[in-house]
C-alpha positions as CSV (number, residue, x, y, z in Angstrom):
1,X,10.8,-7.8,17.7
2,X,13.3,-8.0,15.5
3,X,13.7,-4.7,13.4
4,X,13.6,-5.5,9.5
5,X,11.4,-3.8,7.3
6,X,10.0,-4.4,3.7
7,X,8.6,-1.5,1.9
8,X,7.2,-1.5,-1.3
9,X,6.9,1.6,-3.3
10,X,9.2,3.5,-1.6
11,X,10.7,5.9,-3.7
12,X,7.6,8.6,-2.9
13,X,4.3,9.5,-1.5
14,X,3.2,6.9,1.5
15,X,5.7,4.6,0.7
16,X,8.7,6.8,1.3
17,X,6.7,8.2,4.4
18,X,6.6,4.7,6.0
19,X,10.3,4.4,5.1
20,X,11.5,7.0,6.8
21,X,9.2,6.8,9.9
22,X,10.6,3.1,10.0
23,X,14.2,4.4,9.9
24,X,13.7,7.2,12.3
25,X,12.4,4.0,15.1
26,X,16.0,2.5,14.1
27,X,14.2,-0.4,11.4
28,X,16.8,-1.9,8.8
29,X,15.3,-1.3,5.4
30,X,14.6,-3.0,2.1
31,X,13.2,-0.5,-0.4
32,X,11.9,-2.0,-3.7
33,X,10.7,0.4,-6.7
34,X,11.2,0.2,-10.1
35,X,13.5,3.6,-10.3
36,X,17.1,2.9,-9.5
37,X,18.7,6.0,-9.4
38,X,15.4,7.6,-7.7
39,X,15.3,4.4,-5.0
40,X,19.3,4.8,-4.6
41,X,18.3,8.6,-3.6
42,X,16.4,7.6,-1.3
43,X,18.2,4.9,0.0
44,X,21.6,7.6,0.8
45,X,19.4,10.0,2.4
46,X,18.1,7.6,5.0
47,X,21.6,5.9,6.1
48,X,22.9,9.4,6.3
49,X,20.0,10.8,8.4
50,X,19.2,7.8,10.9
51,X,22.1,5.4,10.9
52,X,20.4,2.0,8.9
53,X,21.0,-0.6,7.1
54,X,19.0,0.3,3.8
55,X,18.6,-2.4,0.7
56,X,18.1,-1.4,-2.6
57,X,15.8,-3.8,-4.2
58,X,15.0,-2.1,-7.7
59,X,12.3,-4.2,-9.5
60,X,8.9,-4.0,-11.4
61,X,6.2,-5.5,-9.5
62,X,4.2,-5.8,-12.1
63,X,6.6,-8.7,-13.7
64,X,5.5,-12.0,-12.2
65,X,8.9,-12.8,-10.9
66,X,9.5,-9.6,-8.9
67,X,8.0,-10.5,-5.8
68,X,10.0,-14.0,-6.0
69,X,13.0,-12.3,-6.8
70,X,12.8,-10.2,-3.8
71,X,12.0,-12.9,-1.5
72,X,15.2,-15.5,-2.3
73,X,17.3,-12.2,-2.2
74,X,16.7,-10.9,1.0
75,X,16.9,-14.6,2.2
76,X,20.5,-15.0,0.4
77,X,21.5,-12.0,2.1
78,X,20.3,-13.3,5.8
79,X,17.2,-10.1,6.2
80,X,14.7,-11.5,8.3
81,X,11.6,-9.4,7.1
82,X,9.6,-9.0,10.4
83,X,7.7,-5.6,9.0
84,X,6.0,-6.0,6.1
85,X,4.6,-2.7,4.2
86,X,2.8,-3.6,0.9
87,X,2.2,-0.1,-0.8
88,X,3.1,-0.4,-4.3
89,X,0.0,0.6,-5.9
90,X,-1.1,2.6,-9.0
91,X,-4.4,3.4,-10.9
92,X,-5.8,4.0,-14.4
93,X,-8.3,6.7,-15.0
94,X,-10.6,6.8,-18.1
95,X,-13.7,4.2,-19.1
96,X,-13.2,1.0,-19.0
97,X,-13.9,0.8,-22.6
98,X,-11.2,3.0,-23.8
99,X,-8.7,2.8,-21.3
100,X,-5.5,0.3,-22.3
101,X,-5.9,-3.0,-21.3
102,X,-2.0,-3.6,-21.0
103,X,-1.9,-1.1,-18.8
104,X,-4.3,-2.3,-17.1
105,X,-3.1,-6.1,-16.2
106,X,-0.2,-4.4,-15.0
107,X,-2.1,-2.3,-12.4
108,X,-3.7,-5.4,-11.3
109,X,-0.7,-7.5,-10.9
110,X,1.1,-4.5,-8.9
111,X,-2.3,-3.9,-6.8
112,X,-2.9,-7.3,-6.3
113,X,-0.7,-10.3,-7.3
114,X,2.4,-9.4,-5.8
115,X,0.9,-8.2,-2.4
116,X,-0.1,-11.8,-2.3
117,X,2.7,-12.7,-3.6
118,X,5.1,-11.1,-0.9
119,X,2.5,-11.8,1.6
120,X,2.5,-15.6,1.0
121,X,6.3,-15.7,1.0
122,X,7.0,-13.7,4.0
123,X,4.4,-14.5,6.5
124,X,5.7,-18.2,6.2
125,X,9.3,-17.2,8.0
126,X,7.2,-14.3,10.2
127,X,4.7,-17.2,11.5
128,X,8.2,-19.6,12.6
129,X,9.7,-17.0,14.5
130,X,5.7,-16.2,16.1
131,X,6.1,-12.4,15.4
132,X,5.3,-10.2,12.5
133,X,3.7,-7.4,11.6
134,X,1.9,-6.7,7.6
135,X,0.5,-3.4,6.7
136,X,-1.3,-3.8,3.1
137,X,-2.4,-0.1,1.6
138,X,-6.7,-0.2,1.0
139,X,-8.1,2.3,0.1
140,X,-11.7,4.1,0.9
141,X,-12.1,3.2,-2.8
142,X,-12.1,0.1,-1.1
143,X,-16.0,0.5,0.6
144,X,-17.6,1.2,-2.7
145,X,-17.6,1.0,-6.6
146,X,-15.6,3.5,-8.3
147,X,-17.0,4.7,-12.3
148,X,-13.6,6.2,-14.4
149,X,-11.7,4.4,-11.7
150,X,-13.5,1.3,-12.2
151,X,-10.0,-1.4,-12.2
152,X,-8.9,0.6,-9.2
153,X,-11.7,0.3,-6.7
154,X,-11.8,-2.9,-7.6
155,X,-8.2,-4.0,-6.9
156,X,-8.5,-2.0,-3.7
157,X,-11.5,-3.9,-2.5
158,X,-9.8,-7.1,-3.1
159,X,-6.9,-5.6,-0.9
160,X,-9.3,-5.0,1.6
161,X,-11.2,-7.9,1.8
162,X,-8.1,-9.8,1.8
163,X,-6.4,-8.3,4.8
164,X,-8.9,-8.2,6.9
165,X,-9.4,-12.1,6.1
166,X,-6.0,-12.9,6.8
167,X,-6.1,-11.1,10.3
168,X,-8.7,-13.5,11.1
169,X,-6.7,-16.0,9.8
170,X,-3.5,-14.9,11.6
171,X,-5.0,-14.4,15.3
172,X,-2.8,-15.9,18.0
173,X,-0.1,-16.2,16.3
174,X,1.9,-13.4,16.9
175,X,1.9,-12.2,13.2
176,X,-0.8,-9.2,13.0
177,X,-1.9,-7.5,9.6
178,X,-3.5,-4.5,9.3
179,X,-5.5,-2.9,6.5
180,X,-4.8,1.2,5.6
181,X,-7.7,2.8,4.2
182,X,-6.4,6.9,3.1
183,X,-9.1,9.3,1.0
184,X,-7.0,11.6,-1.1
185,X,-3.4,11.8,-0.5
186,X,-1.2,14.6,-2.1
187,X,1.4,11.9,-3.4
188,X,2.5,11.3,-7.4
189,X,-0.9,9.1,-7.7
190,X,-3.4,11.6,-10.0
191,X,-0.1,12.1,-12.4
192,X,0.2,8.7,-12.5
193,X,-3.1,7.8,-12.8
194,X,-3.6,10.4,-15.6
195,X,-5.9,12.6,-14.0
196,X,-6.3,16.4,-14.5
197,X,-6.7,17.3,-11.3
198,X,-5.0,16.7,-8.7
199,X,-7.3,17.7,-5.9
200,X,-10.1,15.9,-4.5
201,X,-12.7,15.3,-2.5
202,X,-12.4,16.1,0.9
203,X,-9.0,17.8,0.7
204,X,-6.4,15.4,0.7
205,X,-4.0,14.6,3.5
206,X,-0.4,14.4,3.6
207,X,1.1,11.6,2.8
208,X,3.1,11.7,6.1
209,X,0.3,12.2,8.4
210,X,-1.5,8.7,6.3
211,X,1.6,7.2,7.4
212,X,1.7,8.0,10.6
213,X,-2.0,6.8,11.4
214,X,-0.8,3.7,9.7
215,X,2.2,2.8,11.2
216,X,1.0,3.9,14.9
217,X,-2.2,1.3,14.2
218,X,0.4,-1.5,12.9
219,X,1.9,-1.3,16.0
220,X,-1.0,-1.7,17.6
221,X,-2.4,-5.0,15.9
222,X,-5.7,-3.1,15.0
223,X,-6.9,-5.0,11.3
224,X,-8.2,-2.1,9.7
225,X,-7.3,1.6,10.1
226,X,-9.5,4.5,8.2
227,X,-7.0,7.5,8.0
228,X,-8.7,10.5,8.6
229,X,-11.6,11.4,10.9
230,X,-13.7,12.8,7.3
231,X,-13.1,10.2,5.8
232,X,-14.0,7.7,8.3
233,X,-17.8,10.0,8.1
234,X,-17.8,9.0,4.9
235,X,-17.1,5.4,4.7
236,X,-19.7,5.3,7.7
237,X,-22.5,7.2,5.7
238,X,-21.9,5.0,2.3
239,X,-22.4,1.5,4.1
240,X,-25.9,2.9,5.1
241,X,-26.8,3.3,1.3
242,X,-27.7,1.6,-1.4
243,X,-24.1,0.2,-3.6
244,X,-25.0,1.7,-6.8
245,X,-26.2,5.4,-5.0
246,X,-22.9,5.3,-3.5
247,X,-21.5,4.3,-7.2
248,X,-23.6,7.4,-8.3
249,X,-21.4,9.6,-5.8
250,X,-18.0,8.0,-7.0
251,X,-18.8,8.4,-10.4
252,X,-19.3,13.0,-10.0
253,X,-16.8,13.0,-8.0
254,X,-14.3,10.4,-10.5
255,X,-15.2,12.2,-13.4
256,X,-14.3,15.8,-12.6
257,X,-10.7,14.7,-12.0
């Protein structure tokens, strides 16, 4: 396969995990995140370490064209994408009645519009060459409603559902994508989120080891990957009850962070 790689949201937490892990296996990169000088870091330390190509794509994915944008560069520039690692992702905590609705739309386009955005435009080139390979970031929120982090669940449910479509979609042609599902990840999401606590329920993992499970089940093909063995328990126990208990279980757990 020919070793380009995509990653969104790569200046921290998963994102940056996937980047380097990509690096270390000798992958060219192209890094997009909306802080420059943070991205540019980033972007330094990689070359130096592993000896790679490494794009600097700085844009906000929650604009409309950012996703666009990306694509006709990287064409311009002759970087066949053949890895494709949507992870730009953020949440909103609070009640949906008082949270910001600006805020809001933008989570929604970042969650959800432009990884079908860069989805749509990449897989086209990946499915002429007949290889490929799209990791889109889930969630567990994914598997059941989420109270306080209502938008969020949501977003990550469409994410879900999406993927694992697609991979239906995509079978046989040599283009694979696979769905990550982490639990609770120490990365800058809580802070981001605005959430007092950063700690959750069961402890989280690092956002290296989420990687790893993610990358090593890209490789593989497999359409849908739960990282951690807890919090696979967990997703297994919820589909055996009722949506709103689980909803009910969400919602405690939401509300004390």
């Amino acid at each position: 396969m020919d070793k380009h790689a995509l990653v969104t949201g790569a200046t921290a937490g998963i994102g940056y995990e996937f980047a380097e892990i990509l690096a270390a296996d000798g992958y060219a990169l192209a890094l997009v995140a909306r802080d420059q000088p943070r991205l540019a870091e980033r972007a330094r330390f990689l070359q130096n370490k592993f000896n790679v190509q490494v794009k600097v794509l700085a844009r906000d994915l929650a604009r409309a064209d950012a996703a666009p944008d990306v694509f006709a560069q990287l064409q311009r520039e002759g970087f066949p994408v053949s890895v494709l690692i949507n992870n730009a992702a953020f949440g909103v905590f609070g009640r949906f009645a008082e949270t910001d609705l600006d805020k809001e739309l933008q989570m929604l386009h970042v969650n959800m519009d432009a990884v079908v955005q860069l989805t749509k435009l990449f897989v086209g080139p990946m499915l002429q060459r007949r290889e490929g390979k799209i990791l889109n970031v889930a969630s567990t929120a994914s598997f059941q409603p989420g109270p306080w982090l209502s938008l969020y669940s949501a977003s990550k449910a469409f994410v879900y559902s999406f993927s694992c479509a697609l991979a239906l979609e995509l079978r046989g042609t040599g283009v694979t994508v696979t769905a990550l599902c982490p639990g609770g990840t120490r990365t800058e999401f809580q802070q981001r989120a605005g959430m007092r606590s950063k700690e959750g329920f069961p402890g989280p993992m690092s956002a290296r080891r989420v990687a790893e499970i993610g990358y090593r089940a890209m490789l593989r093909g497999r359409p849908i990957v739960v990282a951690g063995w807890t919090n696979k328990l967990m997703i297994a126990v919820s589909r055996q009850c009722p949506t709103m208990w689980t909803a009910r279980v969400a919602e405690k757990l939401n509300r004390n962070r």
